[in-house]
C-alpha positions in Angstrom: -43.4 31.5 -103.7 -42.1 28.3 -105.2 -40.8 28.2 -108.6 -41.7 26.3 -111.5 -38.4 25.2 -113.0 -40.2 23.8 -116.1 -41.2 27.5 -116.8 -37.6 28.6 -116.1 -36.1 26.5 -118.3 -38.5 26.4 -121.4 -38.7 30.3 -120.5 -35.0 30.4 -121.1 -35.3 27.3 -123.9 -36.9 30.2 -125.7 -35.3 33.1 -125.1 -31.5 31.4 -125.9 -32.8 29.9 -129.1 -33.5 32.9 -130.7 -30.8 34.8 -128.4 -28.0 32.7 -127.9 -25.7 35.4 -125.9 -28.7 36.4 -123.6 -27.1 37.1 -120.1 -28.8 35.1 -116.8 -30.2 38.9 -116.4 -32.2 38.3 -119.6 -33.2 35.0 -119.0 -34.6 36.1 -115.7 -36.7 38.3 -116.9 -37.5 36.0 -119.7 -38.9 33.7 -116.7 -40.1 36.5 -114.7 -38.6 36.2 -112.1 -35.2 38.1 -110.2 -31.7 37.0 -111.2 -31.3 35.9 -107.6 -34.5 33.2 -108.2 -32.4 32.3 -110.7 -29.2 31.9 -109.7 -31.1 29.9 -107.0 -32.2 27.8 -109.2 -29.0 27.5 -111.4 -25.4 28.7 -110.1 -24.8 29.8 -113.2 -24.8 29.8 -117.3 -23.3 26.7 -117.2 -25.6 24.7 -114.9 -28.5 26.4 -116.8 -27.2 24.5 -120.2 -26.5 21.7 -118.5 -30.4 21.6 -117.3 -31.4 22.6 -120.7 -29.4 19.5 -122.0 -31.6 17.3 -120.2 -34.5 18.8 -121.2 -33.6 18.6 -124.8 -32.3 14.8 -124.2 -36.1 14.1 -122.5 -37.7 16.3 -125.8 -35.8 13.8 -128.0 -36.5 10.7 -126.6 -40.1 11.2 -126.2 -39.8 12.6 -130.2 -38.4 8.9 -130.6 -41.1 7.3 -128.4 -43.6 9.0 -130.7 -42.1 8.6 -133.4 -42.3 4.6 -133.3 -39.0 3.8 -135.7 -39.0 0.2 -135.5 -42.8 0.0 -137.4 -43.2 0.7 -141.1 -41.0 1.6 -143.2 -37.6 3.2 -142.1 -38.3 6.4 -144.2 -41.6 6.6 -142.9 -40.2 6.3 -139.3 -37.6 9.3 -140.1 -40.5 11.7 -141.5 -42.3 11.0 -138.7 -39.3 11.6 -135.9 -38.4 15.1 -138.1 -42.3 15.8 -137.6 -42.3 15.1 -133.8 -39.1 16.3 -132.9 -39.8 19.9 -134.6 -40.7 21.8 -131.5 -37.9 21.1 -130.2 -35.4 21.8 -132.7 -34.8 25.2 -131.8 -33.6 24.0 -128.5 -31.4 21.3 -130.3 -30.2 24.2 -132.5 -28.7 26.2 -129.3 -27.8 23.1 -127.7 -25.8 22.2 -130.9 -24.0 25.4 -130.5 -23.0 25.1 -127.3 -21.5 21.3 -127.7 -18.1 23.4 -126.3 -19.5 23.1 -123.2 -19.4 19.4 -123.2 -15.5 18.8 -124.4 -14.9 15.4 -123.7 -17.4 14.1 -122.2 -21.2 13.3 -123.6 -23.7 12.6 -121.4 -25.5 9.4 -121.4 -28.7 9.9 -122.7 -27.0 11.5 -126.3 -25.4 8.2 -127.0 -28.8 6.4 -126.4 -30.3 9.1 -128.9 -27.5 8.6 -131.2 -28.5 4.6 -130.9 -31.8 4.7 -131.4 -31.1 7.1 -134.4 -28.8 5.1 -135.6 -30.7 1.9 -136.1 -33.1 3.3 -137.7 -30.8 4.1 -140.6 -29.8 0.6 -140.1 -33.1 -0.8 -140.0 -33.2 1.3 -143.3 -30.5 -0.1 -144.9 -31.1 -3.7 -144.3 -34.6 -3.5 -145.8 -32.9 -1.6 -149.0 -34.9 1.6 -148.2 -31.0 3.7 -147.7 -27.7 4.0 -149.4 -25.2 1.6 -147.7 -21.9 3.7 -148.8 -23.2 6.4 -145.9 -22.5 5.2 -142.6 -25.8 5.4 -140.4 -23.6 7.4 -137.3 -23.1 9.9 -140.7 -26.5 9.7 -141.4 -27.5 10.5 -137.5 -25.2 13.8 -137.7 -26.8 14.5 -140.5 -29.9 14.6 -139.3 -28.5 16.7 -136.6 -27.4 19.2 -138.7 -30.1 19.7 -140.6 -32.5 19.7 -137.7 -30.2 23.0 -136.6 -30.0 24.5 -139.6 -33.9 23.8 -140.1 -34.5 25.7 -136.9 -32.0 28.4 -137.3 -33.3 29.7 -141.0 -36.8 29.4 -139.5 -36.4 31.4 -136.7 -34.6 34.1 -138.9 -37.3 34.4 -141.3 -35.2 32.8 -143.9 -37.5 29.9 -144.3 -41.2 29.5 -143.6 -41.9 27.1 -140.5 -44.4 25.0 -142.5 -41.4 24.0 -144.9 -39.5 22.8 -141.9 -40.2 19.1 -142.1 -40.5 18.5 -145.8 -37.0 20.4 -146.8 -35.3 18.3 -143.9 -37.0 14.9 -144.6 -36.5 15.4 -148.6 -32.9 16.6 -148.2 -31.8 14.0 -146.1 -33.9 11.2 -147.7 -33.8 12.2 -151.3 -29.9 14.0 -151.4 -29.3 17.2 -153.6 -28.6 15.2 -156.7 -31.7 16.2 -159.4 -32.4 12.8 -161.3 -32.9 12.8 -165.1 -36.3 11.5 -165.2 -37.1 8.3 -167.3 
């Protein structure tokens, strides 16, 4: 019986975002299939992240693809890559926790995330749409943080998922700061 290694890994995408310590036992039978299918499949916990790193790295880029942010304006191209990159936040979120993995080193197709991010916030300062005193590699972790955060307090219950894209996009966009209205 072959396996389907896109079920195995969003099976397990699942499982360690909303179970971060699960063991490869768990995320077998998250997959439904034996440990030894598994470990077939990926020698071990590290080789499973590592898979679910590229998978997260193809989620974001085809978030980006969709989300078209050279057309319109820049904060119109950010709601829309918080909009499309939502179902796979929870995967960034564990992904984002387990950067310890990846000491030194960052693969490839992060920094052409972190690019494309990037000069969007450019893009968005040139035309006057953002602040100019927040570097746009600040404004990509940002982003990253908040897209975590986001999909941690949803998955808890602490925040309803249909919140998700307007708390991010209006924190990030707008700041904390209330403005005394004119």
């Amino acid at each position: 019986m072959a396996v389907d290694r896109d079920h195995v890994l969003r099976s397990a995408a699942a499982l360690l975002t909303h179970k971060s310590t699960a063991t490869m036992d768990e995320v077998a039978k998250a997959a439904g299939i034996s440990r030894a299918t598994l470990h077939r499949q990926f020698a071990g916990r590290d080789a499973l992240v590592r898979a679910l790193e590229a998978l997260g790295i193809a989620e974001c880029e085809a978030a980006l693809d969709a989300a078209r942010p050279d057309e319109s304006p820049a904060s119109d191209a950010v709601r829309r890559l918080v909009r499309e990159i939502e179902p796979a936040a929870a995967l960034l979120a564990f992904l984002y926790s387990e950067n310890q993995l990846f000491e030194g080193e960052q693969n490839a197709g992060w920094t052409r995330i972190d690019e494309r991010i990037a000069a969007l916030f450019k893009r968005g300062q040139a035309s006057g749409e953002f602040r100019i005193d927040l570097t746009p590699t600040w404004l990509t972790e940002a982003l990253y943080g908040l897209l975590a955060s986001g999909a941690w307090a949803v998955s808890e219950g602490r925040v309803a998922a249909k919140d998700f894209q307007y708390m991010i996009v209006e924190l990030l966009l707008g700041g904390a700061l209330r403005r005394e209205e004119s």
